[in-house]
mmCIF file of the C-alpha atoms, coordinates in Angstrom:
data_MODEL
# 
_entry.id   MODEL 
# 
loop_
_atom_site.group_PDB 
_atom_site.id 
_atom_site.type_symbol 
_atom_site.label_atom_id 
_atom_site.label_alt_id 
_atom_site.label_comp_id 
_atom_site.label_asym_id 
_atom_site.label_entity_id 
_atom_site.label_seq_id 
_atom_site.pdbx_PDB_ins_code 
_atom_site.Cartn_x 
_atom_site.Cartn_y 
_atom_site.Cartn_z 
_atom_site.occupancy 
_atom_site.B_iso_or_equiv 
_atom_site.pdbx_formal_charge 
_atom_site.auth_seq_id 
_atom_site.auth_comp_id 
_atom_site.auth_asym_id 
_atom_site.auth_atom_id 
_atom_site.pdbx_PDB_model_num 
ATOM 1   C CA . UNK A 1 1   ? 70.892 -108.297 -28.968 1.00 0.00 ? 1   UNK A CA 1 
ATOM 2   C CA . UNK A 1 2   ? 70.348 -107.310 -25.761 1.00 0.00 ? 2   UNK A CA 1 
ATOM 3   C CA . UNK A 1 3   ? 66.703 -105.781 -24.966 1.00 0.00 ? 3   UNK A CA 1 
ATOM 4   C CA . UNK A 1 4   ? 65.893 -104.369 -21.939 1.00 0.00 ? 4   UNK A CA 1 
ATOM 5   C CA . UNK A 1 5   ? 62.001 -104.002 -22.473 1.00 0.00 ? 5   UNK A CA 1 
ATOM 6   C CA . UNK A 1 6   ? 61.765 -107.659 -22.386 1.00 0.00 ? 6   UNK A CA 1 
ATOM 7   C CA . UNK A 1 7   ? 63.270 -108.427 -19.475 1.00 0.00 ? 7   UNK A CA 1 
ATOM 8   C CA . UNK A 1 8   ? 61.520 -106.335 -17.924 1.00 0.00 ? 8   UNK A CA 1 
ATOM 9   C CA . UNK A 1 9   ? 58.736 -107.732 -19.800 1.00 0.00 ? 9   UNK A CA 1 
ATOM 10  C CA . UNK A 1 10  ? 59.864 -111.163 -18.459 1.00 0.00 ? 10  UNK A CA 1 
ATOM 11  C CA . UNK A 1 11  ? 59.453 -110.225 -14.331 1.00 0.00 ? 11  UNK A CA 1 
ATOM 12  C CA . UNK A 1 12  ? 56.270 -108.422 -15.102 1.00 0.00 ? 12  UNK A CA 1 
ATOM 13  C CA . UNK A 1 13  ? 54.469 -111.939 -16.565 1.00 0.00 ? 13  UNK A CA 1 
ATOM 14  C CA . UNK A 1 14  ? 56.593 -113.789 -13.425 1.00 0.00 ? 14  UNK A CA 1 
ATOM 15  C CA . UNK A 1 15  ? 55.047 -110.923 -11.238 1.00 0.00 ? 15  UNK A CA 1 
ATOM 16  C CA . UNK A 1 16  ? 51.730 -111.431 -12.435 1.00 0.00 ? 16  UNK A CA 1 
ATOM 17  C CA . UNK A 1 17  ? 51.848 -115.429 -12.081 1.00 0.00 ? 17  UNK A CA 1 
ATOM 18  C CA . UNK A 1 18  ? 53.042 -115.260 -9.009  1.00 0.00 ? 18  UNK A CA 1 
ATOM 19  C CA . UNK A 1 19  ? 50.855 -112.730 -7.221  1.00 0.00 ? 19  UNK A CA 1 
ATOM 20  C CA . UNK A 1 20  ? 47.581 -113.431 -8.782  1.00 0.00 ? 20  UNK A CA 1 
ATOM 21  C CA . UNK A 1 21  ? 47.723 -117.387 -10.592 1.00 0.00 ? 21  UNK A CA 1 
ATOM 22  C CA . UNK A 1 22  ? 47.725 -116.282 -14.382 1.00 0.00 ? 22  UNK A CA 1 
ATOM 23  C CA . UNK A 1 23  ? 47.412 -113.042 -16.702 1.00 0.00 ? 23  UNK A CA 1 
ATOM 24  C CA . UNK A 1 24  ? 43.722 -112.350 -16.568 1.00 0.00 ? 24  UNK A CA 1 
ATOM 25  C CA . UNK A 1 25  ? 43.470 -111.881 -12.908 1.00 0.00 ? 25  UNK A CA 1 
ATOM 26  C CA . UNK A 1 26  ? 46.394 -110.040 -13.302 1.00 0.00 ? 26  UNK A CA 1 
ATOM 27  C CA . UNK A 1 27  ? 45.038 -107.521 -16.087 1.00 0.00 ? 27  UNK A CA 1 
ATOM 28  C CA . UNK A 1 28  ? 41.959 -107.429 -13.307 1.00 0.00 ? 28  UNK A CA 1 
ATOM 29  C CA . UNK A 1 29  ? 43.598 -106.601 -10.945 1.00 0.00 ? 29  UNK A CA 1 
ATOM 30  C CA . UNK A 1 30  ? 45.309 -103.750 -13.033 1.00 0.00 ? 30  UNK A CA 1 
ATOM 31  C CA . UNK A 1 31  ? 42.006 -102.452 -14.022 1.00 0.00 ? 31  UNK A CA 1 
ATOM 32  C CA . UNK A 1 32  ? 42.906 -103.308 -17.845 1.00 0.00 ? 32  UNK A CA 1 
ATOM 33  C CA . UNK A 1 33  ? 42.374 -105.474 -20.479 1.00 0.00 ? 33  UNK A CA 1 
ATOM 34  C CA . UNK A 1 34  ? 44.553 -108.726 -20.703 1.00 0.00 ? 34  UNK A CA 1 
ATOM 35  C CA . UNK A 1 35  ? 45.718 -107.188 -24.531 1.00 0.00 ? 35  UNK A CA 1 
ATOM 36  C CA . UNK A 1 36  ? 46.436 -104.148 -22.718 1.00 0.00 ? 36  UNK A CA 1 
ATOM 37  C CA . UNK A 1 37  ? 49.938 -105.707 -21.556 1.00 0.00 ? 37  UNK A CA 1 
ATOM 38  C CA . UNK A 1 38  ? 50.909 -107.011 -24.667 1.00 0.00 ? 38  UNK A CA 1 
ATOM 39  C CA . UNK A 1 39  ? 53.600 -105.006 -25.492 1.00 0.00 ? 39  UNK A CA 1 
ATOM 40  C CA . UNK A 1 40  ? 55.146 -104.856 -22.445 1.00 0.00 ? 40  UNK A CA 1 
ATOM 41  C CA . UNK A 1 41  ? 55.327 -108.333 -21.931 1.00 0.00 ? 41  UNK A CA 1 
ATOM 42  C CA . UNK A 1 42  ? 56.449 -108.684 -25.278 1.00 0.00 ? 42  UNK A CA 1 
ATOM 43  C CA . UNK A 1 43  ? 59.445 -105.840 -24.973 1.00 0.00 ? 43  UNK A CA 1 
ATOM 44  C CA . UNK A 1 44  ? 57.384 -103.873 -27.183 1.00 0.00 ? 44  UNK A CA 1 
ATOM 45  C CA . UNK A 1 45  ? 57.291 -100.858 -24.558 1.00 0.00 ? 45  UNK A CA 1 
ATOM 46  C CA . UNK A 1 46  ? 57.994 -99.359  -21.351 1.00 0.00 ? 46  UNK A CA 1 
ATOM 47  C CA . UNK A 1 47  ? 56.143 -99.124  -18.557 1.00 0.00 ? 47  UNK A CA 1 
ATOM 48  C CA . UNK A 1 48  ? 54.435 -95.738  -17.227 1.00 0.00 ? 48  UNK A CA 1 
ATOM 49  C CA . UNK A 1 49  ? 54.315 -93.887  -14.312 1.00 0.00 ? 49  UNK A CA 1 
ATOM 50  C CA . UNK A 1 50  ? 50.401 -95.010  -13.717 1.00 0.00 ? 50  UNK A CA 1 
ATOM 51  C CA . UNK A 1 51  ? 51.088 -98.695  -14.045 1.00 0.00 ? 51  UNK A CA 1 
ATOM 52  C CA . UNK A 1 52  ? 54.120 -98.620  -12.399 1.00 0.00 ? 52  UNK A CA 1 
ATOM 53  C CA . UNK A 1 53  ? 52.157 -97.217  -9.409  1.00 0.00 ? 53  UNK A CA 1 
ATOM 54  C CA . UNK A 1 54  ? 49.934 -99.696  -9.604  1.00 0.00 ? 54  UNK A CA 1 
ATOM 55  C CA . UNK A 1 55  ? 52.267 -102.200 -9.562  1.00 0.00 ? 55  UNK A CA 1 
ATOM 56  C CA . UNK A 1 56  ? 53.775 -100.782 -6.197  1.00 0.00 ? 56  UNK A CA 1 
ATOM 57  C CA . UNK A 1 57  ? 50.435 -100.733 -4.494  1.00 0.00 ? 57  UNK A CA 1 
ATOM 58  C CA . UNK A 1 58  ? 49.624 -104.395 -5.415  1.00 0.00 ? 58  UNK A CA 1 
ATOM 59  C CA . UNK A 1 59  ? 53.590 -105.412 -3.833  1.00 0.00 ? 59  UNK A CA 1 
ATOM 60  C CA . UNK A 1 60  ? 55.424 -105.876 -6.446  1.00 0.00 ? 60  UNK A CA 1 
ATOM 61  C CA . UNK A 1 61  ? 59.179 -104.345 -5.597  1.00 0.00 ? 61  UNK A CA 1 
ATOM 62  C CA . UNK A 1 62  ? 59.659 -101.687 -8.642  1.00 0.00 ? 62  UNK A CA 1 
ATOM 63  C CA . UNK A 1 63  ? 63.738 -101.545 -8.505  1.00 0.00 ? 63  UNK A CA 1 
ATOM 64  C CA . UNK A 1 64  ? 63.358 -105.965 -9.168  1.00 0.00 ? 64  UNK A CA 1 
ATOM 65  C CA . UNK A 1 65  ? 61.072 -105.404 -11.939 1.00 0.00 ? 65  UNK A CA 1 
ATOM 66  C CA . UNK A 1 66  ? 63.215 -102.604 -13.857 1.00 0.00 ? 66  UNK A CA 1 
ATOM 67  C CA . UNK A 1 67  ? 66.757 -104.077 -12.806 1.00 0.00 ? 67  UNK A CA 1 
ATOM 68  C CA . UNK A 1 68  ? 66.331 -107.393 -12.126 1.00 0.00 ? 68  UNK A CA 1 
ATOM 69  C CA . UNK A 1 69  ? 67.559 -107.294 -8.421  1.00 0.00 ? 69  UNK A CA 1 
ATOM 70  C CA . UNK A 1 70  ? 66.047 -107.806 -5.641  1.00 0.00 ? 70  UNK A CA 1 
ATOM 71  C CA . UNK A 1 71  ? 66.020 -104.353 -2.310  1.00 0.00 ? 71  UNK A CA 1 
ATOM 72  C CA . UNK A 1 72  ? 67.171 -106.078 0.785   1.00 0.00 ? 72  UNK A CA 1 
ATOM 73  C CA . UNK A 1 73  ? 63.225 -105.164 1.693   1.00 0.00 ? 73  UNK A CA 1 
ATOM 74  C CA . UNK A 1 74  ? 61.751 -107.422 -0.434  1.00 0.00 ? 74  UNK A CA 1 
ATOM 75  C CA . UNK A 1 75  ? 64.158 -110.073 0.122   1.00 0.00 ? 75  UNK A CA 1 
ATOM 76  C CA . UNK A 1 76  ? 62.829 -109.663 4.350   1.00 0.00 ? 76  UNK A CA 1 
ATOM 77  C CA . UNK A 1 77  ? 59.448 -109.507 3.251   1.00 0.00 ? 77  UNK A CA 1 
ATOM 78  C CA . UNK A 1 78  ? 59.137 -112.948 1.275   1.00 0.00 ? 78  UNK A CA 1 
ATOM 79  C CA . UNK A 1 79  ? 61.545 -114.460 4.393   1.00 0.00 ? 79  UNK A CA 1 
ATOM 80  C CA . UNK A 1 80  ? 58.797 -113.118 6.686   1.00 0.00 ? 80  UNK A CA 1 
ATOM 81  C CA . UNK A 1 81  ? 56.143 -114.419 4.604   1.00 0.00 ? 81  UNK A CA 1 
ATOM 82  C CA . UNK A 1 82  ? 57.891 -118.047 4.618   1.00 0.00 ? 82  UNK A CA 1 
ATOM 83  C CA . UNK A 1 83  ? 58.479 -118.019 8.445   1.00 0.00 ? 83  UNK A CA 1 
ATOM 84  C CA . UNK A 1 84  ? 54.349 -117.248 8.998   1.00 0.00 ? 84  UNK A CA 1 
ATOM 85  C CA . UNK A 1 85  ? 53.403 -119.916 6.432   1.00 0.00 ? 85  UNK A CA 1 
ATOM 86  C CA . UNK A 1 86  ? 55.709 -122.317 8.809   1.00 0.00 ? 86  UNK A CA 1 
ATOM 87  C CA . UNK A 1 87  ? 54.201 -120.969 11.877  1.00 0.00 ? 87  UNK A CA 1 
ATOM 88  C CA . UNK A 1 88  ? 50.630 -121.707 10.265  1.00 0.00 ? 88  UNK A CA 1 
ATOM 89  C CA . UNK A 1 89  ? 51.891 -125.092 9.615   1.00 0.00 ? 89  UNK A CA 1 
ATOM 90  C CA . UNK A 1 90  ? 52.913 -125.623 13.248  1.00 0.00 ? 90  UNK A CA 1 
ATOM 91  C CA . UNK A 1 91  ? 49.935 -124.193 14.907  1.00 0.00 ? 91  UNK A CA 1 
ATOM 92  C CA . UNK A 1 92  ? 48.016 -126.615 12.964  1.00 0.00 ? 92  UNK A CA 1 
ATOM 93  C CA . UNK A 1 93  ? 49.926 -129.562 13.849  1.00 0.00 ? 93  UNK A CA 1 
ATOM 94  C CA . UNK A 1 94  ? 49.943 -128.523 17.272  1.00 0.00 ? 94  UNK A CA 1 
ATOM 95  C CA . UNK A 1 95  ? 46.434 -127.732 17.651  1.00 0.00 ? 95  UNK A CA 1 
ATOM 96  C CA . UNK A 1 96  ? 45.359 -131.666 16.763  1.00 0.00 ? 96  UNK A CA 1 
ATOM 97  C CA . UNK A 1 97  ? 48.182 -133.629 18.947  1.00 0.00 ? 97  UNK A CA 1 
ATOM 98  C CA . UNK A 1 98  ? 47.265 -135.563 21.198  1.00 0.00 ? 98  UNK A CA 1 
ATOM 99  C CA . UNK A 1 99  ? 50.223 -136.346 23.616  1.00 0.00 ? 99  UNK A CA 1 
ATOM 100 C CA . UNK A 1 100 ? 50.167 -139.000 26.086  1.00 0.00 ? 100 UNK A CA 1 
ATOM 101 C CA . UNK A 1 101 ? 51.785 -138.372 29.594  1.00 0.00 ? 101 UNK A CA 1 
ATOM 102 C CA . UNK A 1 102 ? 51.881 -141.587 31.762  1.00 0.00 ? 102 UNK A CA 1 
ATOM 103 C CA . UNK A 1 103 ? 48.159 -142.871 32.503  1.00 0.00 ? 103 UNK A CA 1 
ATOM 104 C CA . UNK A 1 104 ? 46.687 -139.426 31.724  1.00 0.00 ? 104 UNK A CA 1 
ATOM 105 C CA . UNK A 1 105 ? 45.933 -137.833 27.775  1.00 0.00 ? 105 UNK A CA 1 
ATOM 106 C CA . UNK A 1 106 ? 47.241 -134.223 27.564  1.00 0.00 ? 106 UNK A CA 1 
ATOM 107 C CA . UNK A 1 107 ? 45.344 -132.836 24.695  1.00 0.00 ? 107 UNK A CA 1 
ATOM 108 C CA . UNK A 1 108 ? 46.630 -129.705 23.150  1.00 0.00 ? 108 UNK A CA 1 
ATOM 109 C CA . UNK A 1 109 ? 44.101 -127.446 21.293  1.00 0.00 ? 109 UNK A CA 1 
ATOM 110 C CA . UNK A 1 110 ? 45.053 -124.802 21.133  1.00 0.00 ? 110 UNK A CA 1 
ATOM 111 C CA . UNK A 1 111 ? 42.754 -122.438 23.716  1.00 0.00 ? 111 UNK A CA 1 
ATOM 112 C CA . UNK A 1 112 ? 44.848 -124.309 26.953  1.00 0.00 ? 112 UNK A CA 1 
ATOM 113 C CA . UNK A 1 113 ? 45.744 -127.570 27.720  1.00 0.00 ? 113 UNK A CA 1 
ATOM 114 C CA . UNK A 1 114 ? 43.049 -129.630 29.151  1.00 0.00 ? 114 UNK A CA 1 
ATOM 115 C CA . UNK A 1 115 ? 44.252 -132.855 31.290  1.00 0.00 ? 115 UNK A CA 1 
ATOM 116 C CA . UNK A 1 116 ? 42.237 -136.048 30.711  1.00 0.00 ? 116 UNK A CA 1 
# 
């Protein structure tokens, strides 16, 4: 039987995992109890206007969690989010090469490039 309330019961525990690491700091974050989501999670109930504001102002995308699918918004966002994790990576690579030109050390740090 199909049951709405715990799918959407379903997203809200992936939500919660993947924003804040686990339930509790979830709840926390929520300003409730961990037992206070209970029934949602377990397609007990619906959730209300409060929480589901809530929700919005810690990032999670509201149509996703009550349909499943994903706003073209959120889909940009979390591509965004890869592309600076990438760039982090590179700027930290970058920042401790060392690249050797002829006879002479080019190091890179960052700051300028410093000829040695």
């Amino acid at each position: 039987m199909y049951n709405k309330k715990r799918e959407i019961g379903e997203r809200l525990k992936f939500f919660a995992k993947k924003k804040f690491g686990n339930q509790a700091k979830f709840a926390r974050a929520m300003g409730k109890d961990l037992t206070y989501f209970t029934p949602y999670y377990n397609g007990k109930s619906y959730l209300g206007g409060e929480i589901l504001s809530k929700l919005v102002k810690l990032g999670c995308d509201i149509n996703w969690l009550l349909t499943g699918e994903e706003t073209e918004l959120q889909k940009l966002k979390e591509e965004n989010e890869k592309l600076k994790n990438q760039l982090e990576a590179i700027k930290s690579m970058v920042n401790t090469n060392i690249v050797t030109s002829g006879n002479e050390n080019i190091v890179i740090n960052g700051s300028g490039n410093s000829v040695k």
